[in-house]
mmCIF file as Biopython writes it, N, C-alpha, C and O atoms, coordinates in Angstrom:
data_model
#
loop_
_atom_site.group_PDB
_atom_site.id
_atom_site.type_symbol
_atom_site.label_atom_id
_atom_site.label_alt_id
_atom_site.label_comp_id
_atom_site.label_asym_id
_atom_site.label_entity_id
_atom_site.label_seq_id
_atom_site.pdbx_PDB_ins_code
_atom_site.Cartn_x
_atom_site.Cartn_y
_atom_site.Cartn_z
_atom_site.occupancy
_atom_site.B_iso_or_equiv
_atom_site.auth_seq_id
_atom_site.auth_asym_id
_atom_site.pdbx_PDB_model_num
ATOM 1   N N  . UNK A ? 1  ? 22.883 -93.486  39.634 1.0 0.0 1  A 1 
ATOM 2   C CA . UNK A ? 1  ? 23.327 -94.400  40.668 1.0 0.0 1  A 1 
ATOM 3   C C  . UNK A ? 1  ? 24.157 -95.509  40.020 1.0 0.0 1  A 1 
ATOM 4   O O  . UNK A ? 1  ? 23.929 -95.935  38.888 1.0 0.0 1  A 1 
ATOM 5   N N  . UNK A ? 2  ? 25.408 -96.070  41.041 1.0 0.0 2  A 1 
ATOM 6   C CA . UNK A ? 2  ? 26.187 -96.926  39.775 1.0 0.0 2  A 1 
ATOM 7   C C  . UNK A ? 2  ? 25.374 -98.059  40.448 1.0 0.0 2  A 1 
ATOM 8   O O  . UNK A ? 2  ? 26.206 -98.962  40.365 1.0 0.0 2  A 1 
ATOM 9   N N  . UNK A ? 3  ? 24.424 -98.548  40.991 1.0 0.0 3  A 1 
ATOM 10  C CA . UNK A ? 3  ? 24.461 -100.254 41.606 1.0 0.0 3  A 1 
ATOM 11  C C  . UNK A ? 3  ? 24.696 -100.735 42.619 1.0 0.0 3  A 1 
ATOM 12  O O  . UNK A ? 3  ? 24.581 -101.903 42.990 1.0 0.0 3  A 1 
ATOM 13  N N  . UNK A ? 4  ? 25.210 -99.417  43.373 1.0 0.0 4  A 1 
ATOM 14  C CA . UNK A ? 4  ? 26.233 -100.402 44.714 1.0 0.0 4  A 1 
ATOM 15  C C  . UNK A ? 4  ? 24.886 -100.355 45.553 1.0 0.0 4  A 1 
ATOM 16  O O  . UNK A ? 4  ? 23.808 -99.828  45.280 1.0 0.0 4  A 1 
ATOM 17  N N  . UNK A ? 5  ? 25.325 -101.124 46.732 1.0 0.0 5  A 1 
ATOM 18  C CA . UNK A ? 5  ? 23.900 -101.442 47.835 1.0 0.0 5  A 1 
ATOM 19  C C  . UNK A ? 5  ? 24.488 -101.672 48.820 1.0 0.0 5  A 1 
ATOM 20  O O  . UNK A ? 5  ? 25.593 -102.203 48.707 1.0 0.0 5  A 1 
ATOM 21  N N  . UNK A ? 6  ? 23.942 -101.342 50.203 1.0 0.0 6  A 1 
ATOM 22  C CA . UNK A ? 6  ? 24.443 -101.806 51.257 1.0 0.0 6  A 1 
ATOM 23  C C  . UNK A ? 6  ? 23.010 -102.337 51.921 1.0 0.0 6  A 1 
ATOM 24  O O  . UNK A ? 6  ? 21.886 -101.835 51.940 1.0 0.0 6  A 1 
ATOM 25  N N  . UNK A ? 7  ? 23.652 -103.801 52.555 1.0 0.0 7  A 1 
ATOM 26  C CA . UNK A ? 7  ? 22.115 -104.397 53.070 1.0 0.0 7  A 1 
ATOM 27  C C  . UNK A ? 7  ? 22.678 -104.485 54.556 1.0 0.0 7  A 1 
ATOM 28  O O  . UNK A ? 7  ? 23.857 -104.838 54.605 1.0 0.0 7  A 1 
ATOM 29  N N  . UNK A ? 8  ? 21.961 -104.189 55.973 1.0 0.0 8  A 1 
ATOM 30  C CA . UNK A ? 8  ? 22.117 -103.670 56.994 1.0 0.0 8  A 1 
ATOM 31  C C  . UNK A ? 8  ? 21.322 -104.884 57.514 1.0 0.0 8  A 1 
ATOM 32  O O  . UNK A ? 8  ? 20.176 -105.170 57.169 1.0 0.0 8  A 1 
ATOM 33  N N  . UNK A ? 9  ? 22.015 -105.494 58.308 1.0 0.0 9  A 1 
ATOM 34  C CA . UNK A ? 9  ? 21.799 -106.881 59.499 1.0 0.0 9  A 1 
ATOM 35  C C  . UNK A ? 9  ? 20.612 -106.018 60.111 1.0 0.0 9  A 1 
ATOM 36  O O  . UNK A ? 9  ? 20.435 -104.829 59.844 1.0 0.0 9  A 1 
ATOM 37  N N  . UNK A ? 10 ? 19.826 -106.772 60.962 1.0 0.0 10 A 1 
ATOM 38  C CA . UNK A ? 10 ? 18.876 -106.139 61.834 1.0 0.0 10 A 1 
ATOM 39  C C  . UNK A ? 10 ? 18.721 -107.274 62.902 1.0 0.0 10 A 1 
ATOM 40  O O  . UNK A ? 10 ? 17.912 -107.129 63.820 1.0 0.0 10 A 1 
ATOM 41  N N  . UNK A ? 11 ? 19.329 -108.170 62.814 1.0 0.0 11 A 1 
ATOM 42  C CA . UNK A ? 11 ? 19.132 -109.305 63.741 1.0 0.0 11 A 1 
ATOM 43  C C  . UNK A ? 11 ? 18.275 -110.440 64.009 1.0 0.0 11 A 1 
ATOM 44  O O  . UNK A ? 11 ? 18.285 -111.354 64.833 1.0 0.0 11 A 1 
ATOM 45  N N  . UNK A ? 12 ? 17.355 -110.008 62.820 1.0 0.0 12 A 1 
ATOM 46  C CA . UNK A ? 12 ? 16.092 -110.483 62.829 1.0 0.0 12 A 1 
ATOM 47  C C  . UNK A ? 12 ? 16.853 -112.151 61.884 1.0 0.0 12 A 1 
ATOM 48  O O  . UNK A ? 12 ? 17.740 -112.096 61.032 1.0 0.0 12 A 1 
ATOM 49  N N  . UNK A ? 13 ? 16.025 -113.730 62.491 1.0 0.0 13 A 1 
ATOM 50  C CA . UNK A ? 13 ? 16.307 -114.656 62.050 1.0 0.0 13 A 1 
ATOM 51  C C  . UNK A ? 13 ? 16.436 -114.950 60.470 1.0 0.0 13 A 1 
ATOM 52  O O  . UNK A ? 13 ? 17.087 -115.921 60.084 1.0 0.0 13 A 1 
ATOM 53  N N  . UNK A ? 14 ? 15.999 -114.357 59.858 1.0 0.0 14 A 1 
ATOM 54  C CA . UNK A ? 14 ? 16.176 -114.605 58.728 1.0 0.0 14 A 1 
ATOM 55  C C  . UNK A ? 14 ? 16.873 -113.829 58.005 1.0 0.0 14 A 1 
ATOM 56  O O  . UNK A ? 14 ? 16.543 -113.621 56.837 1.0 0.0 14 A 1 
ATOM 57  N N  . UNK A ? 15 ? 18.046 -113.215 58.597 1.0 0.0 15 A 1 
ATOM 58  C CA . UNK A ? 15 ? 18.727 -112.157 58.177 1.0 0.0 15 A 1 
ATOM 59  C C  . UNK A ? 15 ? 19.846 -113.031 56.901 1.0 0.0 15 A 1 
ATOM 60  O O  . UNK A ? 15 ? 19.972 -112.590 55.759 1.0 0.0 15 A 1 
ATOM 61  N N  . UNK A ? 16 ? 20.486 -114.164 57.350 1.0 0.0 16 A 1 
ATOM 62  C CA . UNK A ? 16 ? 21.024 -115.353 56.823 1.0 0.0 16 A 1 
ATOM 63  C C  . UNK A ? 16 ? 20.679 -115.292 55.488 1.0 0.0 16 A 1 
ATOM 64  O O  . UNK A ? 16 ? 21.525 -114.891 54.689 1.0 0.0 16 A 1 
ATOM 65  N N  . UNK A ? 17 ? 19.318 -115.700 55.018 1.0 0.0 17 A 1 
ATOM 66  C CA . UNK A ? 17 ? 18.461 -116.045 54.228 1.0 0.0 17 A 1 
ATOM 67  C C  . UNK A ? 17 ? 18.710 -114.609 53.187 1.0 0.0 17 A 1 
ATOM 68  O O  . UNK A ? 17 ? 18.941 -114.682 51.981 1.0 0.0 17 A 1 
ATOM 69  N N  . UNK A ? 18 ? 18.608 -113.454 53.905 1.0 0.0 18 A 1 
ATOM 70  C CA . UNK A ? 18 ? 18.920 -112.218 53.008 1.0 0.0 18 A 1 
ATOM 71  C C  . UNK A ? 18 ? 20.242 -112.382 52.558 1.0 0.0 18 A 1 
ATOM 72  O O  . UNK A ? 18 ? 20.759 -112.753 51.504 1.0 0.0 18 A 1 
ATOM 73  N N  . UNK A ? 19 ? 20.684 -111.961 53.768 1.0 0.0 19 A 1 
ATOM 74  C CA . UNK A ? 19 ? 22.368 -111.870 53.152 1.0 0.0 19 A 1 
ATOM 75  C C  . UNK A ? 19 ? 22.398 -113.358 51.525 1.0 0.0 19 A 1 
ATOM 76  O O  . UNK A ? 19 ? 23.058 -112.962 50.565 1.0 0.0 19 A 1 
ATOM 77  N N  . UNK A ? 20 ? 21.899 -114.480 51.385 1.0 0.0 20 A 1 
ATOM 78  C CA . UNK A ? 20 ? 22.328 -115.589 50.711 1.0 0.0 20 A 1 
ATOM 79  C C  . UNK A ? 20 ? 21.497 -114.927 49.351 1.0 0.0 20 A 1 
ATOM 80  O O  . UNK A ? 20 ? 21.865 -115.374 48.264 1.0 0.0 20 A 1 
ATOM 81  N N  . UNK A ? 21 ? 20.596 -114.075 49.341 1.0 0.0 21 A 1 
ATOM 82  C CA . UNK A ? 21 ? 19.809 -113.441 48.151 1.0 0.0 21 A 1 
ATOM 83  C C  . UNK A ? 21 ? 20.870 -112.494 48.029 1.0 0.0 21 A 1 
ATOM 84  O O  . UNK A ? 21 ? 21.750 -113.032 47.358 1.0 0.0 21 A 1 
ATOM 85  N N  . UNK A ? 22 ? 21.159 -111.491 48.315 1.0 0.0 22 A 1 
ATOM 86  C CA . UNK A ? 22 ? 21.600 -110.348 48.141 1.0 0.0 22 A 1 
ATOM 87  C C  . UNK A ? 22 ? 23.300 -111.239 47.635 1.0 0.0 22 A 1 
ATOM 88  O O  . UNK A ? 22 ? 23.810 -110.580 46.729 1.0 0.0 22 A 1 
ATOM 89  N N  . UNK A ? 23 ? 23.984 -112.209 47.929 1.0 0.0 23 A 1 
ATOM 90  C CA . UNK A ? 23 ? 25.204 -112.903 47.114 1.0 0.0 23 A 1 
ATOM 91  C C  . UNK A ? 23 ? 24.833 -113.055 46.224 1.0 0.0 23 A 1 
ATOM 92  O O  . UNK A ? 23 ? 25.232 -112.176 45.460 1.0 0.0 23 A 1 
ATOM 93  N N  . UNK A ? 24 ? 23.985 -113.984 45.600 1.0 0.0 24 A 1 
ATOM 94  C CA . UNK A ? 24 ? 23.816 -114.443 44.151 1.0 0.0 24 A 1 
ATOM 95  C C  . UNK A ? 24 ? 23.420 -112.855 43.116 1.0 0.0 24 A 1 
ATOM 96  O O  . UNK A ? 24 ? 23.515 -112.854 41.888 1.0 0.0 24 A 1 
ATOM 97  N N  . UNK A ? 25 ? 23.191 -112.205 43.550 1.0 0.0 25 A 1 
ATOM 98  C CA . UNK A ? 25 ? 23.571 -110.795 42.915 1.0 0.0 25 A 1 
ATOM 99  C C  . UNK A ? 25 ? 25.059 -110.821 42.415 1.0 0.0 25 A 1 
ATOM 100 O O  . UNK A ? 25 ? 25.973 -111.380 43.021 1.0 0.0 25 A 1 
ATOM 101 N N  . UNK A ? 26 ? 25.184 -110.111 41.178 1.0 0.0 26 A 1 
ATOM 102 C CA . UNK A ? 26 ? 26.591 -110.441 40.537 1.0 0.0 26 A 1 
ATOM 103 C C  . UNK A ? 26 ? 27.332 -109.121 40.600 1.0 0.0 26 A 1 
ATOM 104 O O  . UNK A ? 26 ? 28.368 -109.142 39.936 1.0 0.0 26 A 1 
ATOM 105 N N  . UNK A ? 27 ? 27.083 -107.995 41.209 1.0 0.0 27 A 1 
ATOM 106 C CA . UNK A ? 27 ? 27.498 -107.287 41.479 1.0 0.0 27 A 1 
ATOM 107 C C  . UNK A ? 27 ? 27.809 -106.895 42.940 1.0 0.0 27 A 1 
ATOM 108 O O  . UNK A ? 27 ? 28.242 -105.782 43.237 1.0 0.0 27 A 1 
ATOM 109 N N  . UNK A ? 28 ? 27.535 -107.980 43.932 1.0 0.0 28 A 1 
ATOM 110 C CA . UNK A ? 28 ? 27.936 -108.518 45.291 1.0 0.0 28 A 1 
ATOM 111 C C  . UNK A ? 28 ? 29.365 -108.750 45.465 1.0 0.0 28 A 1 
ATOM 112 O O  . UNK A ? 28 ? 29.670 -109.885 45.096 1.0 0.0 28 A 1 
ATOM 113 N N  . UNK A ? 29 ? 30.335 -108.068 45.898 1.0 0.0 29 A 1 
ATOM 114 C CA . UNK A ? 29 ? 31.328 -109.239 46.533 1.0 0.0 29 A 1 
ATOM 115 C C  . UNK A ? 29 ? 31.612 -109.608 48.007 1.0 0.0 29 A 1 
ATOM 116 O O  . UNK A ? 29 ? 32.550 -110.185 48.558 1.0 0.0 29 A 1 
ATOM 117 N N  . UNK A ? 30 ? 31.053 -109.345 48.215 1.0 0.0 30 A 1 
ATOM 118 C CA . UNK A ? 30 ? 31.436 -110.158 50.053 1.0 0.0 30 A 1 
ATOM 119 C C  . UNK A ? 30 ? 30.328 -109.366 50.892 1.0 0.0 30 A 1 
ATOM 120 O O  . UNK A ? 30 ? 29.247 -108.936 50.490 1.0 0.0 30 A 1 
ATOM 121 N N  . UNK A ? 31 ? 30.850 -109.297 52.071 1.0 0.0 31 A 1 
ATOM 122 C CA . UNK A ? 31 ? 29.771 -109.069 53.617 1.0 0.0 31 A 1 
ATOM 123 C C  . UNK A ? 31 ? 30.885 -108.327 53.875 1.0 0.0 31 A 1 
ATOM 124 O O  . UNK A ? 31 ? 32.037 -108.491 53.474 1.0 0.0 31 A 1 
ATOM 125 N N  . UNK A ? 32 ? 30.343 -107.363 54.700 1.0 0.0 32 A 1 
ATOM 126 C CA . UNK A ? 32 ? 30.784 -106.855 56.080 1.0 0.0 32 A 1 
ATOM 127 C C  . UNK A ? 32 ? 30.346 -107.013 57.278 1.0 0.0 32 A 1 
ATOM 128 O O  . UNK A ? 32 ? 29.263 -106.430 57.329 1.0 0.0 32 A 1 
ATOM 129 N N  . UNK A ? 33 ? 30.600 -107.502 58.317 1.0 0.0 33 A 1 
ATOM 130 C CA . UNK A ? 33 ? 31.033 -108.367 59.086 1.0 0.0 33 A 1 
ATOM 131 C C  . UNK A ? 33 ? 30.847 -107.249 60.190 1.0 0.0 33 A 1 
ATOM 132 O O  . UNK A ? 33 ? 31.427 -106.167 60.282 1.0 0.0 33 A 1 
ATOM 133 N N  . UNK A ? 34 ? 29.806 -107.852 61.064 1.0 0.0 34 A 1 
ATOM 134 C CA . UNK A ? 34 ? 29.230 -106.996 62.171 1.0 0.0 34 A 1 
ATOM 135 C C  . UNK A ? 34 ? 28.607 -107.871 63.206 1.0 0.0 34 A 1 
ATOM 136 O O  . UNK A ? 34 ? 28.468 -109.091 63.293 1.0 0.0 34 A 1 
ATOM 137 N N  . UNK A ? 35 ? 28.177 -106.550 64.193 1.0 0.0 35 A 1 
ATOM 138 C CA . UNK A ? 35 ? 27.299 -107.506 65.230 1.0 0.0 35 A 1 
ATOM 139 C C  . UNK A ? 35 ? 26.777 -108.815 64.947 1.0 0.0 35 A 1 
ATOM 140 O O  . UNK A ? 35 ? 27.142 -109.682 65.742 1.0 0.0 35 A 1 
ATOM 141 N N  . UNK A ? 36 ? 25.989 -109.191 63.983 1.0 0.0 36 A 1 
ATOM 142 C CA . UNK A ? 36 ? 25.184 -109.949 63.668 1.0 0.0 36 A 1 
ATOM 143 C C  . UNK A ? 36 ? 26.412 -111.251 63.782 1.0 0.0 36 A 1 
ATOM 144 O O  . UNK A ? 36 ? 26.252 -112.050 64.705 1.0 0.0 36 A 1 
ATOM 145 N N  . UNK A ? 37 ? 27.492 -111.425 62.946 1.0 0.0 37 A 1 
ATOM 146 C CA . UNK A ? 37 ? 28.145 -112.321 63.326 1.0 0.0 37 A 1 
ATOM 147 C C  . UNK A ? 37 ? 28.975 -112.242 65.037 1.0 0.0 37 A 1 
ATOM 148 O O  . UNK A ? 37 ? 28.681 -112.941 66.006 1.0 0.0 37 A 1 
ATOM 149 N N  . UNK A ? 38 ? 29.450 -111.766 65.006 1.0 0.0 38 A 1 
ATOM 150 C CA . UNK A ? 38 ? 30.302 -111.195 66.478 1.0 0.0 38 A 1 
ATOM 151 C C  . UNK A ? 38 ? 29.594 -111.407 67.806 1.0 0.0 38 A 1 
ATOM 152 O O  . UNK A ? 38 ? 30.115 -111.799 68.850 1.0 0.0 38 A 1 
ATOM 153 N N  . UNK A ? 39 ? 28.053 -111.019 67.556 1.0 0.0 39 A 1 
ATOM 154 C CA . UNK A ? 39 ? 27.572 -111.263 69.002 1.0 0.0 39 A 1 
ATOM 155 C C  . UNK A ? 39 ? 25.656 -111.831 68.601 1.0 0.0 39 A 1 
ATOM 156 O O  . UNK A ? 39 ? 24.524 -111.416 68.849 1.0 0.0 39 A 1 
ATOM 157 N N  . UNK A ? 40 ? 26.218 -112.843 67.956 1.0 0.0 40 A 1 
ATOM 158 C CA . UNK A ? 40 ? 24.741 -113.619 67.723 1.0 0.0 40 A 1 
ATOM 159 C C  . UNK A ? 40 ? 23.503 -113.866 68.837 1.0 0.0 40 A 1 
ATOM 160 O O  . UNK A ? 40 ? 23.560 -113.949 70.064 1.0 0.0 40 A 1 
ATOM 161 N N  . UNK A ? 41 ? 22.503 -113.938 68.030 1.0 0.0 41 A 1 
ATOM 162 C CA . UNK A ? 41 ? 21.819 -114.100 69.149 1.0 0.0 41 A 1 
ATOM 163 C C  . UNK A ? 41 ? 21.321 -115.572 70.242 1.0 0.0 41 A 1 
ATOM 164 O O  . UNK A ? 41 ? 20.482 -115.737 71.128 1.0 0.0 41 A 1 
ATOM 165 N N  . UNK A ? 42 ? 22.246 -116.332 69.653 1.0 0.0 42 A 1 
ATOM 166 C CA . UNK A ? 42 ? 22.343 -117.038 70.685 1.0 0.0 42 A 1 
ATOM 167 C C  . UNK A ? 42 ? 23.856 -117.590 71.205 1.0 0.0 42 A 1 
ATOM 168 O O  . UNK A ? 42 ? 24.248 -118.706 71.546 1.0 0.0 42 A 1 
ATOM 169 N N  . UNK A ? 43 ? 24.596 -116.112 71.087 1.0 0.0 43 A 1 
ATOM 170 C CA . UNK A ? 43 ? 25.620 -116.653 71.865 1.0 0.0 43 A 1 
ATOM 171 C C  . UNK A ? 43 ? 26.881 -117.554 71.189 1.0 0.0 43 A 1 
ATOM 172 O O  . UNK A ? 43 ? 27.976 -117.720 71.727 1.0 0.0 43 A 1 
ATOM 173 N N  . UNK A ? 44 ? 26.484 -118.068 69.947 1.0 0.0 44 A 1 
ATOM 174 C CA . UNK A ? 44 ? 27.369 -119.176 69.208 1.0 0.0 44 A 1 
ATOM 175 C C  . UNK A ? 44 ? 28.413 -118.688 67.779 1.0 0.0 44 A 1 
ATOM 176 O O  . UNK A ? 44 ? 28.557 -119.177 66.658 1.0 0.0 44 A 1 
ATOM 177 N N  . UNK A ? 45 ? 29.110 -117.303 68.590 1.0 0.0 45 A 1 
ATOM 178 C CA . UNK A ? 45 ? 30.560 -117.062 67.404 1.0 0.0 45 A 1 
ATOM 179 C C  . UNK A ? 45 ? 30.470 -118.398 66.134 1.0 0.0 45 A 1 
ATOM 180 O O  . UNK A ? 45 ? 29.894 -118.365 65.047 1.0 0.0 45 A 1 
ATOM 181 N N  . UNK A ? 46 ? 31.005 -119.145 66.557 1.0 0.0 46 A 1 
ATOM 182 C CA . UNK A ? 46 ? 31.799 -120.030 65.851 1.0 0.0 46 A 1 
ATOM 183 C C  . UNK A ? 46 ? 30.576 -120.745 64.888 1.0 0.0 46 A 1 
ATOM 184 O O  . UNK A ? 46 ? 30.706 -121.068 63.707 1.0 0.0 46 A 1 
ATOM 185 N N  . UNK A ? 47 ? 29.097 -120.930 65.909 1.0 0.0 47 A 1 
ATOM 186 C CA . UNK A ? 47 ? 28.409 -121.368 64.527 1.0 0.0 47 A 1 
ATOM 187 C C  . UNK A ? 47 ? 27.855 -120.493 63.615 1.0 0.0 47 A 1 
ATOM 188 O O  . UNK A ? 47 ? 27.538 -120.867 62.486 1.0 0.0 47 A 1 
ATOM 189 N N  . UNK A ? 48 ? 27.637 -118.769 64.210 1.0 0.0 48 A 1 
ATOM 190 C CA . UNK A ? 48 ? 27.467 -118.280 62.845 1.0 0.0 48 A 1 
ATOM 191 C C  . UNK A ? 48 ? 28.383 -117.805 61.716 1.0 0.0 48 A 1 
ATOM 192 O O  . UNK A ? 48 ? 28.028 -117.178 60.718 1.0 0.0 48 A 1 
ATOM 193 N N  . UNK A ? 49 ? 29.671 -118.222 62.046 1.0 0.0 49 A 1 
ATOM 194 C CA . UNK A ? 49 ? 30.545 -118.239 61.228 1.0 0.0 49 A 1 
ATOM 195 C C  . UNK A ? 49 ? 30.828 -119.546 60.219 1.0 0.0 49 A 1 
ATOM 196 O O  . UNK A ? 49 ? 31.567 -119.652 59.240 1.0 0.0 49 A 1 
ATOM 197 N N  . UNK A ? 50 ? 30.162 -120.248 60.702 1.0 0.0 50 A 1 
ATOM 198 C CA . UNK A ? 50 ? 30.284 -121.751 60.123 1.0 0.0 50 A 1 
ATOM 199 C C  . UNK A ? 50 ? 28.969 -121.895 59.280 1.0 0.0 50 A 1 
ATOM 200 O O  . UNK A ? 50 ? 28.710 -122.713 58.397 1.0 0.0 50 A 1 
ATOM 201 N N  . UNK A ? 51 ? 28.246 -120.925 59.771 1.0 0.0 51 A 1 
ATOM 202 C CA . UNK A ? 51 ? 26.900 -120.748 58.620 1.0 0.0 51 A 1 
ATOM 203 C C  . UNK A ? 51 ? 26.854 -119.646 57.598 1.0 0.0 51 A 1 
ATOM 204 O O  . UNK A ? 51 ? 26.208 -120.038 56.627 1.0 0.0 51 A 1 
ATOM 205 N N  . UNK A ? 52 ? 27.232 -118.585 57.467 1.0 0.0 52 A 1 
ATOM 206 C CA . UNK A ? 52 ? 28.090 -117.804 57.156 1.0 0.0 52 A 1 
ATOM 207 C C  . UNK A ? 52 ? 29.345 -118.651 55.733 1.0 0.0 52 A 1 
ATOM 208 O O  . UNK A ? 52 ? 29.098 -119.023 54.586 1.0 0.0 52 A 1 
ATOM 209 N N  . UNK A ? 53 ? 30.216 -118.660 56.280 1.0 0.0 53 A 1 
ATOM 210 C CA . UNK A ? 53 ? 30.979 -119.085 55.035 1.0 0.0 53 A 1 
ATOM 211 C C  . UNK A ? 53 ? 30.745 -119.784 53.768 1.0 0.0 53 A 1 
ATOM 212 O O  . UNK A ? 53 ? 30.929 -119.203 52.698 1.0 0.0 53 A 1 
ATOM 213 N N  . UNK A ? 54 ? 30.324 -121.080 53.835 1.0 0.0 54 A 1 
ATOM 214 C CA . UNK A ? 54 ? 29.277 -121.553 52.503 1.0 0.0 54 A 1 
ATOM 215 C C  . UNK A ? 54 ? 28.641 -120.484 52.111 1.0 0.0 54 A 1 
ATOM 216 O O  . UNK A ? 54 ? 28.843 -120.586 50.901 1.0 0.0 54 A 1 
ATOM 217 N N  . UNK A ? 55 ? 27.910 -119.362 52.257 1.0 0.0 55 A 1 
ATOM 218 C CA . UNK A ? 55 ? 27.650 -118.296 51.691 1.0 0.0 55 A 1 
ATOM 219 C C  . UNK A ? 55 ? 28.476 -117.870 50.675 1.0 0.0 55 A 1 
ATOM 220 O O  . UNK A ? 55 ? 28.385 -118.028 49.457 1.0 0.0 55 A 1 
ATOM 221 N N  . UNK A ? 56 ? 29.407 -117.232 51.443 1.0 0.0 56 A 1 
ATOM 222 C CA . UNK A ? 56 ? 30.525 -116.770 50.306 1.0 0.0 56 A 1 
ATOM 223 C C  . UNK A ? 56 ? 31.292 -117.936 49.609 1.0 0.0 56 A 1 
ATOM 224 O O  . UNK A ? 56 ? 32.432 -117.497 49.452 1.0 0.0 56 A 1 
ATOM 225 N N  . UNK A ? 57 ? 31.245 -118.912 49.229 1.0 0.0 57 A 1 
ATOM 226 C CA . UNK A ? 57 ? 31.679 -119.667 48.560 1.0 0.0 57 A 1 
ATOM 227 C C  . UNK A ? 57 ? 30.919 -119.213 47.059 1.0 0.0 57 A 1 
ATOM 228 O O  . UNK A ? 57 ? 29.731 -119.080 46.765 1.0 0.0 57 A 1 
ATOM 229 N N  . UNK A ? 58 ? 31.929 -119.079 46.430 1.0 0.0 58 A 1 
ATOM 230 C CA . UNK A ? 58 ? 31.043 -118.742 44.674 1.0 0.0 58 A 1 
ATOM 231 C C  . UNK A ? 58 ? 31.202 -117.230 44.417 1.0 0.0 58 A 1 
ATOM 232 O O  . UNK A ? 58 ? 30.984 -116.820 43.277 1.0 0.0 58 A 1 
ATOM 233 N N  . UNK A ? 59 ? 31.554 -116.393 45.363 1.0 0.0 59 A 1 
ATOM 234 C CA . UNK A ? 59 ? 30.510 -115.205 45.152 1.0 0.0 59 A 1 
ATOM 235 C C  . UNK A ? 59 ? 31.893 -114.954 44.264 1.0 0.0 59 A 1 
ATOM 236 O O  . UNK A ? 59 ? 32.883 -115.623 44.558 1.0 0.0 59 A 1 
ATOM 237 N N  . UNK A ? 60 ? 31.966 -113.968 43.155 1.0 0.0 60 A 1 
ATOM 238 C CA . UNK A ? 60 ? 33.204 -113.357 42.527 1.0 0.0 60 A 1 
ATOM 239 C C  . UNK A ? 60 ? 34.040 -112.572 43.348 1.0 0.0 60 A 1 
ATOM 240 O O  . UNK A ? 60 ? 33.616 -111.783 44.192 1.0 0.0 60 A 1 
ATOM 241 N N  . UNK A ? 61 ? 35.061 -112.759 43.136 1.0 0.0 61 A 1 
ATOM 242 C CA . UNK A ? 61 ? 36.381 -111.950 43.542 1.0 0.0 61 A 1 
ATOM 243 C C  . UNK A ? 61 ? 36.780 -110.432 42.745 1.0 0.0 61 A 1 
ATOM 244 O O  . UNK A ? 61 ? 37.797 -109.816 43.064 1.0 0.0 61 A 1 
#
């Protein structure tokens, strides 16, 4: 296996909290970008995108 991982939203509140573990992994580079942002569960696009980004701040390119 080379390392790679895919971690799968489930909607569940602390999904955030994963996704921010699974960055500081150094073989992470970004999110893919799904329901979980697009149709949050409460309705607020713009703030889980605004919670969301500070995430990826740092991660390697």
């Amino acid at each position: 296996m080379d390392g790679r991982r895919v971690i799968v939203g489930d909607g569940e509140a602390d999904g955030e909290d994963r996704w921010a573990d699974a960055l500081e992994q150094s073989t992470v580079r970004g999110l893919v970008i799904g329901r979980s942002l697009l149709y949050p569960e409460d309705d607020d696009v713009a703030g889980a995108v605004g919670r969301v980004v500070p995430l990826m701040q740092g991660v390697s390119r």
